[in-house]
C-alpha positions as CSV (number, residue, x, y, z in Angstrom):
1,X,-39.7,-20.7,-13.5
2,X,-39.4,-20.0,-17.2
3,X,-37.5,-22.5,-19.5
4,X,-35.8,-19.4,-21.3
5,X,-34.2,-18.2,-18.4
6,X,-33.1,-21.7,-17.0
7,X,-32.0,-22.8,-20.8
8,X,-29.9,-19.1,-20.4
9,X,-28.6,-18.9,-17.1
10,X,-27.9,-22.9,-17.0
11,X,-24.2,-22.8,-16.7
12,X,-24.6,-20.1,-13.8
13,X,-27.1,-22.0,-11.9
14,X,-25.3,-25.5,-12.6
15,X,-22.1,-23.8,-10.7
16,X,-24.4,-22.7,-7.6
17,X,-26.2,-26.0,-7.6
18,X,-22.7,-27.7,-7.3
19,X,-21.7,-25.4,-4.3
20,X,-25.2,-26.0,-2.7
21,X,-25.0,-30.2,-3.5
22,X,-21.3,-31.1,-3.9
23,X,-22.4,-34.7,-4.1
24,X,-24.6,-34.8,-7.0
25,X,-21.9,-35.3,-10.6
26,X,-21.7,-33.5,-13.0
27,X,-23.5,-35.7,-15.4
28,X,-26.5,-35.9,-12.9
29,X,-26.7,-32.5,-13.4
30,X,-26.9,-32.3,-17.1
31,X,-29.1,-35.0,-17.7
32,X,-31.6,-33.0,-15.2
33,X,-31.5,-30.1,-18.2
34,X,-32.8,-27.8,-15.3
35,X,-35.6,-29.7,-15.0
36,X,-37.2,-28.8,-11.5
37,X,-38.6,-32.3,-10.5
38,X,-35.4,-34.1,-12.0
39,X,-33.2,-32.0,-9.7
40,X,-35.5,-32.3,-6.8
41,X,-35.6,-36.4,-8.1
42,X,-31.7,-36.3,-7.6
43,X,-31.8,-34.4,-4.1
44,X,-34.1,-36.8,-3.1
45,X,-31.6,-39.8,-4.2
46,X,-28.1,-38.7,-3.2
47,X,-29.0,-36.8,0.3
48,X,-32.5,-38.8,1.5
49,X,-34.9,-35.6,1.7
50,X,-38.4,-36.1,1.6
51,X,-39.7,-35.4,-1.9
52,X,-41.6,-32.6,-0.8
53,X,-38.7,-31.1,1.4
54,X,-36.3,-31.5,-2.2
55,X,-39.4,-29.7,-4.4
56,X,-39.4,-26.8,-1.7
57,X,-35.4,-26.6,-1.6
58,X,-35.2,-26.9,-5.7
59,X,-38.1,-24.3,-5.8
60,X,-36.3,-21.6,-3.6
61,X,-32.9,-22.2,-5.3
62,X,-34.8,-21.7,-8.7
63,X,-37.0,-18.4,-7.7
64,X,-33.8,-16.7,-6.9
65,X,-32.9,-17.0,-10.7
66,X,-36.4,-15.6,-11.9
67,X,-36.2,-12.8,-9.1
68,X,-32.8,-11.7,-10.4
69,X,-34.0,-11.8,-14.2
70,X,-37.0,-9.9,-13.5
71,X,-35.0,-7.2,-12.1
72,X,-32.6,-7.0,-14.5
73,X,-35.1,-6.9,-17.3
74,X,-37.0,-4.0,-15.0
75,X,-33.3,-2.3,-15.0
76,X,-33.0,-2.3,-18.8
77,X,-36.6,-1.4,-19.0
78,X,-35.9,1.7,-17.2
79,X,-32.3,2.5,-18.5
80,X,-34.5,2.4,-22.2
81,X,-37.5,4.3,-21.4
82,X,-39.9,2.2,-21.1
């Protein structure tokens, strides 16, 4: 996933990761700076999933993100003319 959008939509996806893994802090979460293999490094920690199983969860989670950016950039694109 792009840096950009995670850099933008951090505090947005922070809140959902938080819902999804209630037992990761706060802290944990910013020192990851959206960092894919940090998160999936604390998912592995904190709840014992196999570092490939925490990649695959963090990877989902993440496309979600790109998939709604993509669309609303389509939508703008479209509302503008493009």
């Amino acid at each position: 996933m792009n840096k950009d959008i995670i850099a933008g939509k951090w505090n947005e996806i922070k809140g959902d990761l938080r819902k999804a893994w209630g037992n990761v802090t706060d802290d944990e979460w910013e020192k990851t700076k959206g960092d894919s293999q940090a998160i999936a490094g604390i998912l592995q920690q904190k709840y014992g999933f196999a570092k490939d199983d925490a990649s695959s969860k963090v990877g989902k989670f993440m496309e979600k993100y790109a998939s709604d950016t993509r669309e609303s950039l389509e939508d703008s694109e479209r509302k503008n003319g493009r």
